[in-house]
N, C-alpha and C positions, 0 to 999 in steps of 0.2 A: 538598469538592466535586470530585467527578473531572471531570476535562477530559481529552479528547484533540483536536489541532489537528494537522490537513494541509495542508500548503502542496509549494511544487513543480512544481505541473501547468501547461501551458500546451499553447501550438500549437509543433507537432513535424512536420517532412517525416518519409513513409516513411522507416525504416531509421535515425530520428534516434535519440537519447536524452535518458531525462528522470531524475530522482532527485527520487525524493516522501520526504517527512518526515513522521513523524507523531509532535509531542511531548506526553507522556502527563505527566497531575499529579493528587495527590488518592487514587492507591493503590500501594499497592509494587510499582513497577514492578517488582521482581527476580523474583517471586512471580509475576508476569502474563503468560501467553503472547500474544500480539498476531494477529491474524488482517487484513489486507489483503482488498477485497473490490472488486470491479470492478462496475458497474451501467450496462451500453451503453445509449443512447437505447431509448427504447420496451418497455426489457428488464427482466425482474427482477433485482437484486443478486445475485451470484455468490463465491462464495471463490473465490481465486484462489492465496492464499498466507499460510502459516502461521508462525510462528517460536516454540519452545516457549521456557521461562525458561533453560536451556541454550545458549540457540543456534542448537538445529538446527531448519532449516528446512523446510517443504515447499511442493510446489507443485504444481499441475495443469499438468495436460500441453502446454495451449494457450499458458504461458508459461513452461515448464521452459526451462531451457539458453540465456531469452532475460534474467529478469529473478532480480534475487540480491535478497535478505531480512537483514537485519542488524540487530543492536541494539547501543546504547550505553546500559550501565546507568547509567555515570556521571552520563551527562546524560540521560534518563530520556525516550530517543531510539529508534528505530525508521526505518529508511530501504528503501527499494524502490529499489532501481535500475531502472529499464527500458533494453533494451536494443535494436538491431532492431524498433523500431516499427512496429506495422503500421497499418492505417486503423479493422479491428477493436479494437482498442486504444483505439478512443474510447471517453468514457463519465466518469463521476464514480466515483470511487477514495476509499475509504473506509476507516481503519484501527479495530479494536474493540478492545475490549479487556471480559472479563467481559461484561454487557450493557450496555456504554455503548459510544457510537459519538460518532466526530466526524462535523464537517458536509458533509466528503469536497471535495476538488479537483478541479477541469474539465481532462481531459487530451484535446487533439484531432488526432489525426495525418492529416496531410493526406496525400493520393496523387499 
């Protein structure tokens, strides 16, 4: 059974920081690129950031240069750092993986 599980989020002042987790079980992780997905109040789900089974990462423009993408295969791990938080940056944050999704974390940055 694949799982994936996000933990991490909470309430953050502008400009604070947060570090989301998303621990994956159930398919080989080494094999699995991970997609991070953002979904603001009222809004549709959004990609935000990518991390292929390599390592390297990508990301949209809206959180380039603020937030880094990581994996640990050992531990069958994935972490998002957020950086520079803004108020836009609210929303439920959601890591995937193939077509399974976890239940995503409430991140809310206050002004």
């Amino acid at each position: 059974q694949v799982k994936l599980v996000e933990s991490g989020g909470g309430l953050v002042q502008s400009g604070g920081s947060l570090k989301l987790s998303c621990a994956v079980s159930g398919l080989t992780f080494r094999f699995a690129p991970i997609d991070w997905y953002h979904q603001a109040p009222g809004k549709q789900r959004e990609l935000i950031a990518s991390i292929s089974i390599d390592g390297s990462p990508n990301y949209v423009d809206s959180v380039k240069d603020r937030f880094t993408l990581s994996r640990d295969t050992a531990e069958n791990m994935v972490y998002l750092q957020m950086n520079s938080l803004k108020p836009e940056d609210t929303g439920v944050y959601y890591c995937r993986a193939q077509i399974f999704w976890g239940q995503g974390t409430q991140v809310t940055v206050s002004s």
